[in-house]
C-alpha positions as CSV (number, residue, x, y, z in Angstrom):
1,X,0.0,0.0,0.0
2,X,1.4,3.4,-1.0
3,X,1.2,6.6,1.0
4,X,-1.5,7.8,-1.0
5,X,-3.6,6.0,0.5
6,X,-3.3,6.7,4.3
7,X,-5.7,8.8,6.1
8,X,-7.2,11.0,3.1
9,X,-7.9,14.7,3.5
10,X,-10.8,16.1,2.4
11,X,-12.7,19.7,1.6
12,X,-14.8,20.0,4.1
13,X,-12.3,19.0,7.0
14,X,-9.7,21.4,5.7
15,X,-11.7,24.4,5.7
16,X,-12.6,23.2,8.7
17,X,-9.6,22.8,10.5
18,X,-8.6,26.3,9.0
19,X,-11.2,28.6,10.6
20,X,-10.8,27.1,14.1
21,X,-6.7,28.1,13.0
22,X,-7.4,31.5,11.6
23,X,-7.7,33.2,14.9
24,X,-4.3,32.2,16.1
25,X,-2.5,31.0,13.6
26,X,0.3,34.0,13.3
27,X,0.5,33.9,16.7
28,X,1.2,30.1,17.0
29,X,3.3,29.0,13.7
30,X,4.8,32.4,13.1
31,X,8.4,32.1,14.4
32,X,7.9,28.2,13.7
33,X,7.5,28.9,9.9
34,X,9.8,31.5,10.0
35,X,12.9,30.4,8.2
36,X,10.7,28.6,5.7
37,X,9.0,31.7,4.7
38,X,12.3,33.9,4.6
39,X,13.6,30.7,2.3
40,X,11.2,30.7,0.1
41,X,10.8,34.6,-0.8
42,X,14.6,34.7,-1.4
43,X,14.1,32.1,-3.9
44,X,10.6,33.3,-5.7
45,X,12.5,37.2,-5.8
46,X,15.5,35.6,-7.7
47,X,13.1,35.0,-10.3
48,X,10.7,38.2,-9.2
49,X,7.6,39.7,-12.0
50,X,4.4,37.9,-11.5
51,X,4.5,36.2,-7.9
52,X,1.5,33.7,-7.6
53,X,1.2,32.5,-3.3
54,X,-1.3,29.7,-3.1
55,X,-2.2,29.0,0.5
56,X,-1.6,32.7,1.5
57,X,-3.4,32.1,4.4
58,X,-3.6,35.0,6.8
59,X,-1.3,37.3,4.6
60,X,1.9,37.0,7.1
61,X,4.7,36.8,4.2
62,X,2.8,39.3,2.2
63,X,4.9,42.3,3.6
64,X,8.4,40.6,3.4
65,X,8.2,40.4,-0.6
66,X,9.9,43.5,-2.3
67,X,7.4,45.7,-3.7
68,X,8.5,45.4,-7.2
69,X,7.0,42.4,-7.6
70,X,3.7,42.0,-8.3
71,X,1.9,39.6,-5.9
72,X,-1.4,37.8,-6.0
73,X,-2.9,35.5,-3.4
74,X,-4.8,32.6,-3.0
75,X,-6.5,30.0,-0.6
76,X,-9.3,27.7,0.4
77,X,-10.4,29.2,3.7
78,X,-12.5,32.8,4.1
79,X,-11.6,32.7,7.6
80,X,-7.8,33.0,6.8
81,X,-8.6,35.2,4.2
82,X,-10.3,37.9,6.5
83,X,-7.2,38.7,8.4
84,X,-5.0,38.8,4.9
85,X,-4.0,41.8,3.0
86,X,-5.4,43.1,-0.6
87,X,-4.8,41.2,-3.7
88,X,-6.1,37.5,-2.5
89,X,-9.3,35.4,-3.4
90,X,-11.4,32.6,-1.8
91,X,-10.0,29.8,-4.9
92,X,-9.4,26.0,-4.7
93,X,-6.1,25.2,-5.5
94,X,-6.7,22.6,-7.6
95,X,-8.8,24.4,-9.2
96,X,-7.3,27.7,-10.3
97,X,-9.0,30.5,-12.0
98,X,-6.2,32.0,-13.9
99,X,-5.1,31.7,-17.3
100,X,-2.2,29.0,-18.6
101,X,1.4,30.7,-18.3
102,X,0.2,33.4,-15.6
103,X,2.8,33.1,-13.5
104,X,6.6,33.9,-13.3
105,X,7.0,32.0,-10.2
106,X,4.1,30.0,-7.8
107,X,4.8,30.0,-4.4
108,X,2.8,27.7,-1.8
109,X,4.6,27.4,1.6
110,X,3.4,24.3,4.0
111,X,0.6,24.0,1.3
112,X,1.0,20.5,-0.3
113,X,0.5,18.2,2.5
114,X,-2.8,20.0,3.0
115,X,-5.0,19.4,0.1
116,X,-7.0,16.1,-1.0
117,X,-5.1,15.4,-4.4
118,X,-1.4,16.9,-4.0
119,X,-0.8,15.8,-7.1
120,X,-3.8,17.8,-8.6
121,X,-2.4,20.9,-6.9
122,X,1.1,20.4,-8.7
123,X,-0.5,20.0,-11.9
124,X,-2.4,23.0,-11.4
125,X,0.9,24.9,-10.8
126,X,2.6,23.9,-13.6
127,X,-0.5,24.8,-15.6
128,X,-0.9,28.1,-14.5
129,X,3.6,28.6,-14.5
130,X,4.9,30.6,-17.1
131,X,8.0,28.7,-19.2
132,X,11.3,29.8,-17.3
133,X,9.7,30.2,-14.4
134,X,9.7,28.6,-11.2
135,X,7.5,26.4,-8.4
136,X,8.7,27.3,-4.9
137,X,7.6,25.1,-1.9
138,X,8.2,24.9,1.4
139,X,6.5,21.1,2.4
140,X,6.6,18.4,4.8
141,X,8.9,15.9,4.0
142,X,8.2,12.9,5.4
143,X,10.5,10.5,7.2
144,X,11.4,7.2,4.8
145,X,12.5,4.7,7.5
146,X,12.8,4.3,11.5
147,X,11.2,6.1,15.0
148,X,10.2,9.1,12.8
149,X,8.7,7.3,10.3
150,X,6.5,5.1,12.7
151,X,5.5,8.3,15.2
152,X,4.0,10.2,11.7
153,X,2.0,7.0,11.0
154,X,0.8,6.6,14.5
155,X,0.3,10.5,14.9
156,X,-1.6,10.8,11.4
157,X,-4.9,10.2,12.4
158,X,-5.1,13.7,14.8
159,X,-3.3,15.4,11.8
160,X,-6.0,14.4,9.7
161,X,-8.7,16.7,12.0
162,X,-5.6,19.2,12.3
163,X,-5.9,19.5,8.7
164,X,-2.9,18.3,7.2
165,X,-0.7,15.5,6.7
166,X,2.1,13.8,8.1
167,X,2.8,11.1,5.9
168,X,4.3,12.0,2.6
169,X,7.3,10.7,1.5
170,X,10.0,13.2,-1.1
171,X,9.0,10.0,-3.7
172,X,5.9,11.8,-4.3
173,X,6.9,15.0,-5.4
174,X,9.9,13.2,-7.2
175,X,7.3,10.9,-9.1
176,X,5.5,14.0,-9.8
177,X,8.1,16.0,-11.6
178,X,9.1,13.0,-13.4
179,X,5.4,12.3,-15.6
180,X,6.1,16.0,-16.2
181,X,8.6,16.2,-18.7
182,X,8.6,20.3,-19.3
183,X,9.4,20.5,-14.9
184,X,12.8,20.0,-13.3
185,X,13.6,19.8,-9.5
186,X,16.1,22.1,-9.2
187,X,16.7,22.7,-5.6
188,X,15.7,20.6,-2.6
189,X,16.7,22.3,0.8
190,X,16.3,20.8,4.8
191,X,14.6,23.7,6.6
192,X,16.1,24.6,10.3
193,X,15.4,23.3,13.2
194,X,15.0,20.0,12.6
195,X,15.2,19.4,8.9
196,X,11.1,17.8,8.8
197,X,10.2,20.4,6.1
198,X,12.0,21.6,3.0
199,X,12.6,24.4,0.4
200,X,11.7,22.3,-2.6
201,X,12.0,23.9,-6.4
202,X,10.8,22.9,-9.4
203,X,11.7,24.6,-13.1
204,X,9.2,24.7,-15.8
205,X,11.4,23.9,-19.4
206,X,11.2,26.5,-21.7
207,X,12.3,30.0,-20.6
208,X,16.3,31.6,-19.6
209,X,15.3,30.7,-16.0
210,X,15.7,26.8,-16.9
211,X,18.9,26.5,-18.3
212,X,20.8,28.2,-14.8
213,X,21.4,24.6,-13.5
214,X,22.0,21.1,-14.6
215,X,21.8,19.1,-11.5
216,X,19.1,19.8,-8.7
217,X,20.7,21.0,-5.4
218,X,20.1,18.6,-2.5
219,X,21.1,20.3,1.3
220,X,20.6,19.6,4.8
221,X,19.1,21.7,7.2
222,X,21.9,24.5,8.6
């Protein structure tokens, strides 16, 4: 059995989840997401123009991204929404509403491992990525083996009604980019403290921006 198949996520229990996190949620993954967020702003402004953030939530990187870029928001809960800032809508994220080739770069940070169909999600990125440009994630990387591995399976049930997941193994977004032949991984980075998310990138063929590297960059958390 695959890890698609444990403890599915579904609409109604993420939206869920997300309004009874709305109220508090700066205040209690703010400094914990931190370094992710810094991470992955750095890497969507080496790329900059038409900045796509899918799971914008309650707007907190909103301020850190230069103001030359333009940036446009999105995610699945009103609640969230109502304490973001201008330039977001209430839209499914595997379900876009915006043209193909939209985007120069689409960020989603601790995104993936919260929608039904991840896979979906990607697809929709790509879709809505302009050639040259760049997905930026900051995800939940599952443990492959050992104490780790076993405490996300026994812990996944109460993630579940949390919201997101805790199973989900880097094979999935490798498998991904691999049925994709215009997308590249180009960078996949351990985030501080503990290394149990990472800065992953992906490349969409086609554009300058794809031809800077040759080999994906694979780091540990520092």
């Amino acid at each position: 059995m695959t890890d698609t198949s444990f403890h599915a996520l579904d609409k109604e229990t993420i939206t869920k989840a997300y309004a009874r996190w709305a109220p508090v949620y700066d205040l209690v993954f703010g400094a914990v997401f931190e370094r992710g967020r810094e991470a992955a702003i750095a890497a969507a402004e080496q790329i900059g123009g038409r900045i796509l953030e899918v799971g914008v939530g309650t707007g907190i990187s909103l301020p850190d991204y230069s103001p030359t870029n333009r940036i446009c928001g999105v995610d699945i809960s009103e609640p969230m929404l109502q304490k973001a800032m201008e330039r977001v809508w209430v839209m499914d994220a595997e379900h876009l509403r915006f043209p193909d080739d939209s985007f120069d770069v689409v960020v989603a940070q601790y995104v993936i491992t919260t929608v039904p169909n991840p896979e979906a999600t990607l697809d929709e990125f790509a879709r809505v990525l302009k050639p040259g440009g760049e997905i930026v994630l900051v995800s939940r990387v599952g443990a492959e083996a050992g104490l780790r591995k076993a405490l996300e399976k026994w812990f996944a049930p109460a993630a579940r009604k949390l919201g997101w997941r805790t199973e989900f193994s880097f094979q999935r977004y490798a498998r991904w980019a691999d049925r994709h032949d215009g997308m590249r991984l180009v960078e996949r980075r351990a985030m501080p403290p503990f290394g149990h998310f990472s800065l992953i990138r992906f490349t969409k063929l086609g554009g300058a921006g794809a031809q800077r590297s040759d080999q994906p960059q694979l780091r540990a958390a520092g």
